[in-house]
C-alpha positions as CSV (number, residue, x, y, z in Angstrom):
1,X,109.2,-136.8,2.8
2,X,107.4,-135.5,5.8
3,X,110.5,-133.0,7.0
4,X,110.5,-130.8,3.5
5,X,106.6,-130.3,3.4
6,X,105.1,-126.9,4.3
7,X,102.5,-127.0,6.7
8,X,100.5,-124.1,5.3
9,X,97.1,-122.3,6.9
10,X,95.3,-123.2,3.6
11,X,96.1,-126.7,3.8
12,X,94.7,-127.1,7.4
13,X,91.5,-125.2,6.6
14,X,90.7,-127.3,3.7
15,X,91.5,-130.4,5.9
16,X,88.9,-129.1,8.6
17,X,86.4,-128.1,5.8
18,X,85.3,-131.9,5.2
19,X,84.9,-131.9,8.9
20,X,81.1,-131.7,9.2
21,X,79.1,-130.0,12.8
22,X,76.6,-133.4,13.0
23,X,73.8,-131.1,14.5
24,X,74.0,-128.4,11.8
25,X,75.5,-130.9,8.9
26,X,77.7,-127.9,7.3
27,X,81.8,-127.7,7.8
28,X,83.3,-126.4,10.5
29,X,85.1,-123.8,8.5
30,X,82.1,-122.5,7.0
31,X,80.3,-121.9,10.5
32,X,83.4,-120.3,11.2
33,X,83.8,-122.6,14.3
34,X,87.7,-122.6,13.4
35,X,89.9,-119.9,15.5
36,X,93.1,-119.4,16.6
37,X,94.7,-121.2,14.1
38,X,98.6,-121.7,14.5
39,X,101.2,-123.5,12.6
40,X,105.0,-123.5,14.0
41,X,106.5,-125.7,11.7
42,X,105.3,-129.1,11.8
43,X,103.1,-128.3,14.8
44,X,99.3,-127.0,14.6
45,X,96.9,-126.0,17.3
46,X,93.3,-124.1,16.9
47,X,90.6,-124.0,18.6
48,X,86.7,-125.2,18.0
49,X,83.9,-122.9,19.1
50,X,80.8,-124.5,19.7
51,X,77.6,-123.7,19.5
52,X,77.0,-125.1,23.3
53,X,79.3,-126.2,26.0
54,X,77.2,-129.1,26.7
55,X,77.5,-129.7,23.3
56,X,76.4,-134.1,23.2
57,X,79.3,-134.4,20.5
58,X,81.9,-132.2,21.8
59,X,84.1,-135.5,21.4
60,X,83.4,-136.7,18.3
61,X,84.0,-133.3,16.8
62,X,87.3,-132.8,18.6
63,X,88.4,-136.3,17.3
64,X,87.1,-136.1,13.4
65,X,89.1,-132.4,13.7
66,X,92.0,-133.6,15.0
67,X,92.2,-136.5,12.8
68,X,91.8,-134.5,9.9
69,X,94.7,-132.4,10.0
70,X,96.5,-135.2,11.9
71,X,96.5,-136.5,8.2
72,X,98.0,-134.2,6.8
73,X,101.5,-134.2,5.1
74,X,104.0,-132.8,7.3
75,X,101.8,-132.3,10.3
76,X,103.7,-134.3,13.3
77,X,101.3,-133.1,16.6
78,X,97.9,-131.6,16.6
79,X,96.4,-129.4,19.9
80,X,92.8,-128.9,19.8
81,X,90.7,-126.6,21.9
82,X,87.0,-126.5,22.6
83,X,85.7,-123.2,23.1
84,X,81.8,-122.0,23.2
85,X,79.9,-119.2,22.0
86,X,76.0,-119.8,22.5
87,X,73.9,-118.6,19.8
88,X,70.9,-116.7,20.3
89,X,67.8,-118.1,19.6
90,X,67.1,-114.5,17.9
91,X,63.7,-113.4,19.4
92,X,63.7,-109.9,20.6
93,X,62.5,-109.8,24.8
94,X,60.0,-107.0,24.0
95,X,60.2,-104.4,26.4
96,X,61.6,-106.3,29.2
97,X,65.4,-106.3,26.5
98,X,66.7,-109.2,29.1
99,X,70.3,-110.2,28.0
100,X,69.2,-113.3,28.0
101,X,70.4,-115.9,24.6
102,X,67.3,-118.8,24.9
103,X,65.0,-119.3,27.4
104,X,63.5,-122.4,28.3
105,X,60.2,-123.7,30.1
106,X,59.5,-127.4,31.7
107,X,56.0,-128.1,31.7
108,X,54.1,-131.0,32.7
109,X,50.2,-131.6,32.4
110,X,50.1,-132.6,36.3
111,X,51.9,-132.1,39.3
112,X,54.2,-135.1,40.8
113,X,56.0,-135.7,37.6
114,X,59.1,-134.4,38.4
115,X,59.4,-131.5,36.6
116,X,61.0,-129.7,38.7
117,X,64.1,-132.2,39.2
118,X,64.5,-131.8,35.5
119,X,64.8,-128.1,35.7
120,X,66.8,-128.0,38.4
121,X,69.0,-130.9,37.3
122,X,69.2,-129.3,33.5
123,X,70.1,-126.0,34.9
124,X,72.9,-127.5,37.0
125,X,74.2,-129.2,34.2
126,X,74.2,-126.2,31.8
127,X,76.3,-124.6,34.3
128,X,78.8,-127.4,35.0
129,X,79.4,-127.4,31.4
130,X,80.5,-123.7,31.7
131,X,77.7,-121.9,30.3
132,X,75.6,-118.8,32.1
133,X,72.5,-120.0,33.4
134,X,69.5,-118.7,35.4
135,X,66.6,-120.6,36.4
136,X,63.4,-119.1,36.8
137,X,60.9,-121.2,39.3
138,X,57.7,-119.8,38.0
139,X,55.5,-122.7,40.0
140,X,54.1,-119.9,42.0
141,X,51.8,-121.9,44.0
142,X,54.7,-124.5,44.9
143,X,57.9,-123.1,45.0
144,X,60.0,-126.3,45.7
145,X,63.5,-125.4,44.0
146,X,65.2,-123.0,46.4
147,X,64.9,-126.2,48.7
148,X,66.3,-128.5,45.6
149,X,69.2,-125.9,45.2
150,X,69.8,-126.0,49.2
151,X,69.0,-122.5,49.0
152,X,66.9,-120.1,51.6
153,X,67.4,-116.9,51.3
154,X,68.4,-114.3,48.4
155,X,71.6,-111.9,48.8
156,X,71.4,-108.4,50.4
157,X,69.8,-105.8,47.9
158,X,73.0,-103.4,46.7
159,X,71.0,-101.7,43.6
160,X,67.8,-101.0,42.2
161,X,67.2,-104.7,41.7
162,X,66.9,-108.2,43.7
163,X,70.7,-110.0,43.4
164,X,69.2,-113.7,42.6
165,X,70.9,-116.4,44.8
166,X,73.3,-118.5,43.2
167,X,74.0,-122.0,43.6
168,X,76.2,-124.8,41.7
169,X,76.9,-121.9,39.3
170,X,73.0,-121.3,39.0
171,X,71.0,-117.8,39.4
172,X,68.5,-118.5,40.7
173,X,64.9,-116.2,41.7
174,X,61.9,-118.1,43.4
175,X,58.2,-117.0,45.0
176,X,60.1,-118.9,47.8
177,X,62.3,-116.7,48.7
178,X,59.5,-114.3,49.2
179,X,57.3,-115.9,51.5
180,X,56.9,-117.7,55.1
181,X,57.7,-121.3,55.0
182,X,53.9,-123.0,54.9
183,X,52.2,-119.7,53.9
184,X,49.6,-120.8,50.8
185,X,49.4,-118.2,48.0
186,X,45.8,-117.5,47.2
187,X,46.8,-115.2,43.7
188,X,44.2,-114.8,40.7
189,X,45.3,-114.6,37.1
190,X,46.3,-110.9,37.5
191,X,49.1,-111.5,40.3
192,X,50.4,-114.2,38.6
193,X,51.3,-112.3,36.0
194,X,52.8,-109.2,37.9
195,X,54.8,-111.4,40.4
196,X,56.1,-113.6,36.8
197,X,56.8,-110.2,35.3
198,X,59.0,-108.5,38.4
199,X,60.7,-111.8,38.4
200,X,62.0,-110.7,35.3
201,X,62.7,-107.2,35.1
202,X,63.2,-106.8,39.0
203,X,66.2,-108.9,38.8
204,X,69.5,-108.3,38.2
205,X,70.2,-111.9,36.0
206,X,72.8,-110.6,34.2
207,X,73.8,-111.9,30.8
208,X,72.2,-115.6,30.3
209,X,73.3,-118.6,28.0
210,X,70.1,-119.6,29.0
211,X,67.3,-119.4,31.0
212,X,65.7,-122.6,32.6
213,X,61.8,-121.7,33.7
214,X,60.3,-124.5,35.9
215,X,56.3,-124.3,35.1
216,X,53.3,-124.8,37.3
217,X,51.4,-128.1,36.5
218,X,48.7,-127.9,34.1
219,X,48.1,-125.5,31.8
220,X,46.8,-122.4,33.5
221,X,47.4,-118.4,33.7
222,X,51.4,-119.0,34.7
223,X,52.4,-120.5,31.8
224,X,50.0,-117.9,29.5
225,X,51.9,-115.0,31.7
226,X,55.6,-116.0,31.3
227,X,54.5,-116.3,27.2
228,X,53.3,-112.8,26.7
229,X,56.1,-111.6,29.3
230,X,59.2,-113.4,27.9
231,X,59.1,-115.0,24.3
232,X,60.6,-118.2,24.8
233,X,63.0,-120.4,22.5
234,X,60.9,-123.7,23.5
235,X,59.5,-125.7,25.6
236,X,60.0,-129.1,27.2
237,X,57.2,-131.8,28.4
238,X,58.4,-134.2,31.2
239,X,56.0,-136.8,31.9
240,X,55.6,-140.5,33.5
241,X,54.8,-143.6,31.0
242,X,51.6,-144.5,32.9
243,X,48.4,-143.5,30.1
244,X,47.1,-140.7,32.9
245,X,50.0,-138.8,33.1
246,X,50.1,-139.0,29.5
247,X,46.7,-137.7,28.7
248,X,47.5,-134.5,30.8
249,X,51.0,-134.0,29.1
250,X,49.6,-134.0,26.2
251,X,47.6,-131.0,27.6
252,X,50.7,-129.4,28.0
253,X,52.1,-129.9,25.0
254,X,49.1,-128.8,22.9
255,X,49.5,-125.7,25.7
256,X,52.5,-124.6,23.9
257,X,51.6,-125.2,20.8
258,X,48.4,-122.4,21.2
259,X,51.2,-120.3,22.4
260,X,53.9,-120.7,19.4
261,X,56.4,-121.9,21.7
262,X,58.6,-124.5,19.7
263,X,58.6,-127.9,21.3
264,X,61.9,-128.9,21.5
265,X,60.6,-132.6,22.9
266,X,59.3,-135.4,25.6
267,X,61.2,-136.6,28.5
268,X,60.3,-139.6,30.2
269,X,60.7,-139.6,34.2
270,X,60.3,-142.4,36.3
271,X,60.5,-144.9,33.6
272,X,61.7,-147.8,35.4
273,X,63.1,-149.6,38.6
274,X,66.9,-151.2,38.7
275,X,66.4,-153.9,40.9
276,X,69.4,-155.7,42.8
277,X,68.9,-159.1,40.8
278,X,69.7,-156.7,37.4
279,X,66.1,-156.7,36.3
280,X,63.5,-153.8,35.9
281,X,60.7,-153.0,37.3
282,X,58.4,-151.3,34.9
283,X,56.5,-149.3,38.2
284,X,54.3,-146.8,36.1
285,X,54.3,-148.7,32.7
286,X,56.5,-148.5,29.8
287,X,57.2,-146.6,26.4
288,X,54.5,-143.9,27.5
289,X,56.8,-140.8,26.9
290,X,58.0,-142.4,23.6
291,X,54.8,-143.1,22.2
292,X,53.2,-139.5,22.9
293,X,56.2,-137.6,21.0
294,X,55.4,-140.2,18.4
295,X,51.8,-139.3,18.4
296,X,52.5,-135.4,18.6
297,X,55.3,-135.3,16.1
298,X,57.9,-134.1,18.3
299,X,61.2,-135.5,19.9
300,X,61.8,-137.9,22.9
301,X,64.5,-136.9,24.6
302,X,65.1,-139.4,27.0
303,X,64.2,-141.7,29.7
304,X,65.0,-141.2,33.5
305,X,64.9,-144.4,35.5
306,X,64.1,-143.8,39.4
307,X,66.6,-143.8,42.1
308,X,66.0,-142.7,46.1
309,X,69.3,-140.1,45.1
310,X,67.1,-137.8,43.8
311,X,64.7,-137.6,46.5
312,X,67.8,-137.7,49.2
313,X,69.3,-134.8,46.8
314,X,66.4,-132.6,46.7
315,X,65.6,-132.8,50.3
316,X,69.2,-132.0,51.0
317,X,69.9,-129.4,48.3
318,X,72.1,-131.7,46.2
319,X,71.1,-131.8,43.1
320,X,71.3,-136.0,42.0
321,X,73.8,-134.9,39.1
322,X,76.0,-133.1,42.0
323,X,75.6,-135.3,44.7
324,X,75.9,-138.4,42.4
325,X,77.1,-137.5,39.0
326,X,78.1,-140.8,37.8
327,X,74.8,-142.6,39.1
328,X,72.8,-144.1,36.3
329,X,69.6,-141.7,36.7
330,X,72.2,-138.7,36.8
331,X,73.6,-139.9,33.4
332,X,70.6,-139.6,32.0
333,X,69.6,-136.4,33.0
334,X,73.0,-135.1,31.6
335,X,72.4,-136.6,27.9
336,X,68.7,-135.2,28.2
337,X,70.0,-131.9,28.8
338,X,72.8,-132.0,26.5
339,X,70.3,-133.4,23.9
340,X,68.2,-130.6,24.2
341,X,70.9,-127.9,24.6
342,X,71.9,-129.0,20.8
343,X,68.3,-128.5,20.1
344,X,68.3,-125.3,21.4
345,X,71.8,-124.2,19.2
346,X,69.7,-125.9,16.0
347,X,67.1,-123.9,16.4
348,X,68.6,-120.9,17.1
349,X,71.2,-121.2,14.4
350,X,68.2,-121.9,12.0
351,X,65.7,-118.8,13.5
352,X,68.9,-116.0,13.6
353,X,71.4,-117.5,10.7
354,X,73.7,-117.3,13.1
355,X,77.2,-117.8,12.3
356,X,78.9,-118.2,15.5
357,X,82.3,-116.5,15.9
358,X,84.3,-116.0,18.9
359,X,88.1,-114.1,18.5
360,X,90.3,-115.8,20.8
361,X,93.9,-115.2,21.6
């Protein structure tokens, strides 16, 4: 009978040792994602640390755990937690040594994309979720997020180094901030790199979860600089389906390749048209993005239909997945990014062996 069993800490463990992490397909006890583990008689609580709080299976985890010692003999009431602890992706910052877990660059082979409402939108989300976040708009000659982020200035200097502005829970450091509104940068290779570089070091980010770095278009010095300045965990390819955009993200993506960045995948914007009758409008084609991570051996990470919100967002500085969270186009921008921040915790767990552990209580 239920009311003479022990509940004992050795039961409960084995219980949650069947449980398997679906991204890193080992146990939870033997990632050491268990903590905090308390019995009081027929009562147990712990807590799960994972690898990301915008972890895409935060939910099935927390169910399969619960479950599991829910079964047990004895056990009448189970209280689960959800912590985080983000892994490192392991790569030393060279001589810059930025506290800084994973960084992160969106690319696209051409301009008008919307690469820059993925960054934005990714970095937002990140946060939300509860994790440290900067974002880095590197697109030196158009500087367009302090505008998406409904930001215009930085905060008053009070050190040695620039205070980034902050918004949604976002650092953020931009060219923008630096310049008259309309004034054209005219910078050769050399600049670039200096201005990419004191955006680094001349900050004051703080410790990072991640770093978010919107890219220039194409495949020039920018991208080159911010490699040999700050070794990045990977990189991300956001293109339209129509076969031109294609050929020039797959520019991109061979871009990274020459540089060793990991590709952690494609992401598809602008794919499609809701119309008010229910059917879509295929504006720029179909199945591009899909087929080129096909072709290049790398993930697709998901398909963003359009919607006027994200214009009306970034002009107002409202990110779409602030301003309209449960939209369609904003759900999808949310599963990209927690698709790729479990890509990001994969990789890192897999570069570093990192066992993640986090002493609570």
């Amino acid at each position: 009978m239920s009311e003479f069993t022990i509940v004992t800490e050795q039961a409960v463990l084995a219980a949650l040792g069947k449980v398997q992490e679906p991204e890193l397909h080992k146990d939870l006890v033997t990632l050491n994602m268990i903590r905090d583990l308390r019995i009081d008689g027929d009562q147990v609580s712990f807590t799960v640390v994972l690898t990301t709080p915008a972890c895409p299976l935060r939910g099935r985890i927390e169910n399969e755990a619960r479950s599991a010692v829910q079964a047990l003999p004895g056990v009448s009431s189970v209280t689960v937690k959800l912590d985080a602890n983000v892994p490192s992706d392991g790569r030393a910052r060279g001589l810059l040594q930025l506290p800084i877990r994973n960084a992160v660059a969106i690319a696209s082979g051409k301009g008008g994309v919307g690469k820059s409402t993925v960054a934005v939108n990714m970095a937002v989300v990140l946060a939300q979720s509860g994790a440290r976040v900067g974002l880095l708009d590197a697109d030196i000659y158009g500087p367009n997020v302090p505008t998406m982020m409904g930001l215009d200035r930085l905060p008053p200097v009070q050190g040695e180094k620039l205070l980034p502005g902050e918004a949604f829970g976002v650092k953020l450091m931009s060219i923008g901030f630096m310049v008259k509104p309309n004034q054209p940068l005219i910078w050769r290779g050399p600049m670039l790199h200096s201005a990419i570089r004191q955006f680094l070091t001349d900050v004051d980010w703080g410790e990072l979860d991640y770093l978010i770095v919107d890219l220039p278009p194409g495949t020039g010095d920018a991208a080159l600089s911010l490699a040999q300045s700050l070794p990045l965990s990977g990189g991300v390819i956001v293109t339209l389906p129509q076969q031109v955009s294609l050929e020039d993200a797959r520019r991109g993506l061979e871009m990274f390749r020459q540089l060793d960045v990991p590709i952690f995948g494609v992401v598809e914007n602008m794919s499609y048209l809701d119309l008010p009758d229910g059917s879509r409008l295929d504006i720029f084609g179909t199945g591009g993005g899909e087929r080129l991570a096909q072709q290049a051996g790398v993930p697709f990470l998901g398909a963003i239909p359009m919607d006027p919100a994200v214009r009306e967002g970034g002009d107002l500085g409202q990110p779409v997945t602030i301003s309209k969270p449960k939209s369609p186009v904003a759900i999808a921008l949310s599963e990209i990014t927690e698709n790729i921040a479990a890509r990001i915790s994969v990789a890192a767990v897999q570069q570093s062996n990192f066992i993640p552990i986090n002493i609570i209580g």
